[in-house]
PyMOL commands that place a pseudoatom at each C-alpha (Angstrom):
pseudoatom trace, name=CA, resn=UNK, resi=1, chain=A, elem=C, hetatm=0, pos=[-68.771, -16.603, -96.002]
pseudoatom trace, name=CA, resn=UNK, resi=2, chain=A, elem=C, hetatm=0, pos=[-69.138, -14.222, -93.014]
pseudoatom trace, name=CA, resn=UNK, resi=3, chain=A, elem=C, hetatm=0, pos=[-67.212, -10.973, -93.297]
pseudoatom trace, name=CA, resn=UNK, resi=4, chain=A, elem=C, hetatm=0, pos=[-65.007, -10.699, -90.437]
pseudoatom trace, name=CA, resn=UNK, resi=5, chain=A, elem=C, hetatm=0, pos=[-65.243, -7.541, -88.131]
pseudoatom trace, name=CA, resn=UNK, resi=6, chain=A, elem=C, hetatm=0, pos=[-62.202, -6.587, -85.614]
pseudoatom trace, name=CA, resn=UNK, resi=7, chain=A, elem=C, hetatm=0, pos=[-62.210, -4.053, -82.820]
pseudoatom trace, name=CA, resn=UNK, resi=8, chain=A, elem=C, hetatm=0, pos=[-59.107, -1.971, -83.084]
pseudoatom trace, name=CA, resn=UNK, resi=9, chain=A, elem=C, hetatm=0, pos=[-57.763, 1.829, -81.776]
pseudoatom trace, name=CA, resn=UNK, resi=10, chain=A, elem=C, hetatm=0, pos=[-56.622, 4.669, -84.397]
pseudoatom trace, name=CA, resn=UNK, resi=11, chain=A, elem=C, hetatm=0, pos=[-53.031, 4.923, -84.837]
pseudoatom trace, name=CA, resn=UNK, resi=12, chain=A, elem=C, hetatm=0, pos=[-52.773, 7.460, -87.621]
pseudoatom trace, name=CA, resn=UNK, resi=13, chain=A, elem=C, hetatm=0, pos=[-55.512, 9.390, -89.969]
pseudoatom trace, name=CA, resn=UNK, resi=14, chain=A, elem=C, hetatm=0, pos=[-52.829, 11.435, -92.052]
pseudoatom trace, name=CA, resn=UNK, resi=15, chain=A, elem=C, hetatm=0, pos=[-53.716, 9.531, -95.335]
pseudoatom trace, name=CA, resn=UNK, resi=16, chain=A, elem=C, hetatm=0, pos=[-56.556, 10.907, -97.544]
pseudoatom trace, name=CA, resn=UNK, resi=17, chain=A, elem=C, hetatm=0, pos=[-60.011, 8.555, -96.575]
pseudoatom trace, name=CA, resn=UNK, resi=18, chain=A, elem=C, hetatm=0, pos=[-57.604, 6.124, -94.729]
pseudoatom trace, name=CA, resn=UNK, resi=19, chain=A, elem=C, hetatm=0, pos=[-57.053, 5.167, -91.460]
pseudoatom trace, name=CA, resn=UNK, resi=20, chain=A, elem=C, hetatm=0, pos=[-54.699, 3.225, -89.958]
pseudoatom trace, name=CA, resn=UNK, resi=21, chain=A, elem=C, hetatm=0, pos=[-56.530, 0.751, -87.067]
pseudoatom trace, name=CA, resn=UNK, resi=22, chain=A, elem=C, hetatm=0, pos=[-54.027, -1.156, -84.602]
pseudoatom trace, name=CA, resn=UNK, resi=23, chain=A, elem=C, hetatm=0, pos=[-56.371, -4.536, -83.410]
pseudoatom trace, name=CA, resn=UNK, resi=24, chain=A, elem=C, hetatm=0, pos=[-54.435, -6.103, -80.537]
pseudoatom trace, name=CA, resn=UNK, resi=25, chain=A, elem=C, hetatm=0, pos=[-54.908, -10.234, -79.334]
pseudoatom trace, name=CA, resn=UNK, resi=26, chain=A, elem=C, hetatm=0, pos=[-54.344, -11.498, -76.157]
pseudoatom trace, name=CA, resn=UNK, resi=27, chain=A, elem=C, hetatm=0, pos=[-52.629, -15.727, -77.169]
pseudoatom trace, name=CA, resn=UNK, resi=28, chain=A, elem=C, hetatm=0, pos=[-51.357, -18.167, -74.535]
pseudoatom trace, name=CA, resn=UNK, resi=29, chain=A, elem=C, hetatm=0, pos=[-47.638, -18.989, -75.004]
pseudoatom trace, name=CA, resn=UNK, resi=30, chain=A, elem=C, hetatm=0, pos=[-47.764, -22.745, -76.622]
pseudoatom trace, name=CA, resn=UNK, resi=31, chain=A, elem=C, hetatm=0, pos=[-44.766, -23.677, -74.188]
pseudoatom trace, name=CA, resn=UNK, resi=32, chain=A, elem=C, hetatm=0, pos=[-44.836, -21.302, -71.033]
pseudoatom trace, name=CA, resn=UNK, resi=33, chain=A, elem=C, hetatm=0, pos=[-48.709, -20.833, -70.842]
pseudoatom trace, name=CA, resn=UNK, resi=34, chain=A, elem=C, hetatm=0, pos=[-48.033, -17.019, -70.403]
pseudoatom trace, name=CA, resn=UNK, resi=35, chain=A, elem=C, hetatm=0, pos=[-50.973, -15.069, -71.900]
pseudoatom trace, name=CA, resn=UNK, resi=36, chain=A, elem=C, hetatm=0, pos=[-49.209, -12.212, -74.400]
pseudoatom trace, name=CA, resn=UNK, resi=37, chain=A, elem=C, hetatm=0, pos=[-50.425, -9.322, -75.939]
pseudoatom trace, name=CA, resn=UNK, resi=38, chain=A, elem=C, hetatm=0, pos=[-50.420, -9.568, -80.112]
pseudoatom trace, name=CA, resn=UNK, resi=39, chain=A, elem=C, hetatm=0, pos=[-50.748, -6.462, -82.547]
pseudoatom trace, name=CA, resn=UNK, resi=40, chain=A, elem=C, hetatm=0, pos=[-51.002, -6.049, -85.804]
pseudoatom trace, name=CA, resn=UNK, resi=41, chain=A, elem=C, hetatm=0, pos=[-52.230, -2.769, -88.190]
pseudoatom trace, name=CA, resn=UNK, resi=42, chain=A, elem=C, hetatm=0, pos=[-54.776, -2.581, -90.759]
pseudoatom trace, name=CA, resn=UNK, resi=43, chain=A, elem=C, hetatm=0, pos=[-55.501, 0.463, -93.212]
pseudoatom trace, name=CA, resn=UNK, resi=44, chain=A, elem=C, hetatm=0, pos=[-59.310, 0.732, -93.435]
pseudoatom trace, name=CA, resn=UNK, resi=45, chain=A, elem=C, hetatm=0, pos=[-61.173, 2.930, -95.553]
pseudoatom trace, name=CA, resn=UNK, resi=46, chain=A, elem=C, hetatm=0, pos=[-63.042, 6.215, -93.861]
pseudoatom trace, name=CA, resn=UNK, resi=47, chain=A, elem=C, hetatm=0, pos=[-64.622, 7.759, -96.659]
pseudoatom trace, name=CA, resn=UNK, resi=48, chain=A, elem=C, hetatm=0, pos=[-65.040, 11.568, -94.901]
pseudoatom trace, name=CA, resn=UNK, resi=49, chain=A, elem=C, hetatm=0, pos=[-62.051, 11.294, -93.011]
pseudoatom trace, name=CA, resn=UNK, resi=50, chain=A, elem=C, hetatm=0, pos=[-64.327, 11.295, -89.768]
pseudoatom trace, name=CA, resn=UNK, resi=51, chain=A, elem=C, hetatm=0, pos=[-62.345, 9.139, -87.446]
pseudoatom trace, name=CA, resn=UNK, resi=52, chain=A, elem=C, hetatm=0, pos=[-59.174, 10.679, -85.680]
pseudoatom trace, name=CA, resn=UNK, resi=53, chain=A, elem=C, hetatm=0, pos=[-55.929, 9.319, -83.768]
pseudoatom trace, name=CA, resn=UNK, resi=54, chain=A, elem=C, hetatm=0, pos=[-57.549, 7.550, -80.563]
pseudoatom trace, name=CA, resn=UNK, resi=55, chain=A, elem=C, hetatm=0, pos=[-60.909, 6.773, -81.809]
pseudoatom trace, name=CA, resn=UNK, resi=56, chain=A, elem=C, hetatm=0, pos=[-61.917, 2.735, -80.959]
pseudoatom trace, name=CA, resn=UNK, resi=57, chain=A, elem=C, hetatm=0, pos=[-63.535, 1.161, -84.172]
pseudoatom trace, name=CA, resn=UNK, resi=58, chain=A, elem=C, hetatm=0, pos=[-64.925, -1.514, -85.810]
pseudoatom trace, name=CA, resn=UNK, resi=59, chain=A, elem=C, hetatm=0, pos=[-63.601, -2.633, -89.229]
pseudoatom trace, name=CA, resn=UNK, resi=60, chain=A, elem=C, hetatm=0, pos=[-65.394, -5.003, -91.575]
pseudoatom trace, name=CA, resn=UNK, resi=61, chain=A, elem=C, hetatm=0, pos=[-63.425, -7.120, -94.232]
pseudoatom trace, name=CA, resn=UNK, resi=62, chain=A, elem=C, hetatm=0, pos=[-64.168, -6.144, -97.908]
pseudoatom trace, name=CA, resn=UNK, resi=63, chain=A, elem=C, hetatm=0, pos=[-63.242, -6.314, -101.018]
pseudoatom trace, name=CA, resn=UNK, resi=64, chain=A, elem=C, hetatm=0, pos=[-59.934, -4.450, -102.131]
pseudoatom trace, name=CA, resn=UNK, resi=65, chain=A, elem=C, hetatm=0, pos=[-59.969, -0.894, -102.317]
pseudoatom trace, name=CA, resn=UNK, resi=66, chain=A, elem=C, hetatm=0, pos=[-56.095, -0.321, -102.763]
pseudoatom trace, name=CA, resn=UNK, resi=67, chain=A, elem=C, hetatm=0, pos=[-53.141, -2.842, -102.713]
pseudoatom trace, name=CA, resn=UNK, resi=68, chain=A, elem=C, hetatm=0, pos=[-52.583, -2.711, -98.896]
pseudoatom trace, name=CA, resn=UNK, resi=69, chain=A, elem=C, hetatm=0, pos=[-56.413, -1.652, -97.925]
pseudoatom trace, name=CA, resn=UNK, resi=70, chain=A, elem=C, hetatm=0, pos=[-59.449, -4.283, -97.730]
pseudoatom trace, name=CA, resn=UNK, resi=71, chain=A, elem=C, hetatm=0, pos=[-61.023, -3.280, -94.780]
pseudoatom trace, name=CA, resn=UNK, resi=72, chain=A, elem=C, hetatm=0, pos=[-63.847, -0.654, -93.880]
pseudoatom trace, name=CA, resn=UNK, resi=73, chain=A, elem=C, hetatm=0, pos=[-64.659, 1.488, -90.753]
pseudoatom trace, name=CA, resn=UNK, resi=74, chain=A, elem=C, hetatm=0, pos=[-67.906, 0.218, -89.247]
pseudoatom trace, name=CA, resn=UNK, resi=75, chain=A, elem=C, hetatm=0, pos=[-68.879, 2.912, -86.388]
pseudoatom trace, name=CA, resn=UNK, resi=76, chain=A, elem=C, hetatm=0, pos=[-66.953, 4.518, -83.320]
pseudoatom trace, name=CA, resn=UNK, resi=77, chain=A, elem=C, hetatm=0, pos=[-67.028, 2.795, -80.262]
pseudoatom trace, name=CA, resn=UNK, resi=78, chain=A, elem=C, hetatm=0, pos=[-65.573, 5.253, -77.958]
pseudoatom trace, name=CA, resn=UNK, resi=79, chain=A, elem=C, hetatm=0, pos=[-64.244, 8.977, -78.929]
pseudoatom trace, name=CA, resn=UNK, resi=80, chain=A, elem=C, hetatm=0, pos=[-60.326, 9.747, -78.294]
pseudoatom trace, name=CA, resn=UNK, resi=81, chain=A, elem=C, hetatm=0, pos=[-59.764, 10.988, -74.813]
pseudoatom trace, name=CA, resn=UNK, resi=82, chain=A, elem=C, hetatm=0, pos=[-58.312, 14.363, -76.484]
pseudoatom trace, name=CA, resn=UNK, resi=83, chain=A, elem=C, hetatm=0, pos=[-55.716, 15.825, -78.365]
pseudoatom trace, name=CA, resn=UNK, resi=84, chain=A, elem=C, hetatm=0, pos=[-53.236, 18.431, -77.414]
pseudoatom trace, name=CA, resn=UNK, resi=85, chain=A, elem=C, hetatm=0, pos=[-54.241, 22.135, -78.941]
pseudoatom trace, name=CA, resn=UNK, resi=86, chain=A, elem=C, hetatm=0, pos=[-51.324, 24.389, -79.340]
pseudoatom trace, name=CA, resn=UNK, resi=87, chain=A, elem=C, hetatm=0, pos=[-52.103, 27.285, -77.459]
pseudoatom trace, name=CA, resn=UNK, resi=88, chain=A, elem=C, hetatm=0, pos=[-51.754, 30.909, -78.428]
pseudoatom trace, name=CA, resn=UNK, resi=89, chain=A, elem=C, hetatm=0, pos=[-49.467, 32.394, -75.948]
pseudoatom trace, name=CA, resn=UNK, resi=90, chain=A, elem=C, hetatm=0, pos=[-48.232, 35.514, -77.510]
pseudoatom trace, name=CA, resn=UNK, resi=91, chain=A, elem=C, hetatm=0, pos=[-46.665, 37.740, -74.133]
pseudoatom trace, name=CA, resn=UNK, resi=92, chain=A, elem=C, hetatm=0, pos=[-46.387, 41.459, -74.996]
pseudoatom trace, name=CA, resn=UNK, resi=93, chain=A, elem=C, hetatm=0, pos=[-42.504, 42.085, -75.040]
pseudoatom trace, name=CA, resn=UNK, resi=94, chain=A, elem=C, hetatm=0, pos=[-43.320, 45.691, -74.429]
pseudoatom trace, name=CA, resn=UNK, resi=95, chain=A, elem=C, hetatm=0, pos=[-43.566, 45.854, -70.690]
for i in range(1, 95): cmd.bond("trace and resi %d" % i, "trace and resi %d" % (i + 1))
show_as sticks, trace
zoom trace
C-alpha cells in the first residue's frame, strides 16, 4: 500500500524533533454545494529540528514513532516569509 504524502504549513516547532504541520482541504457542502475550507494538524517527525513556524512541507505516512506521531517531514516547499527579531534598542538615559 502507497504511503500517503500531504502538503501542509508549520504551526509550531517548540517540541524536541517534532513539528506540528496544519494540512488544510477545500470539500463541497453535501447540501448547499458551498466549497469550505477543512483543517486538521499532524505532528511529524524532523529529526534536526530544521523546519521552523511558516515553512510549507511535505509529510509522508510511517510507521509510529510516538503515540500521537506517524508521520515524517519530506522536504520544504517554500521557506517562512520571516519572523519577527527583537531588536536591541537600548537609548542612553544619560543625555
Amino acid at each position: 500500500m502507497p504511503k500517503r504524502i500531504l502538503i501542509g504549513t508549520v504551526v509550531s516547532d517548540k517540541t524536541d524533533k517534532t513539528v506540528t504541520v496544519l494540512v488544510e482541504r477545500k470539500v463541497k457542502h453535501p447540501l448547499y454545494g458551498k466549497i469550505i475550507r477543512r483543517s486538521k494538524k499532524y505532528h511529524a517527525h524532523d529529526e534536526d529540528n530544521t523546519f521552523k513556524t511558516g515553512d510549507q512541507v511535505r509529510i509522508e505516512e510511517t510507521k509510529p514513532y510516538s503515540k500521537t506521531k506517524t508521520w515524517k517531514v519530506l522536504d520544504r516547499l517554500a521557506a517562512s516569509k520571516g519572523t519577527a527579531i527583537e531588536a536591541n534598542l537600548e537609548v542612553d538615559a544619560a543625555n
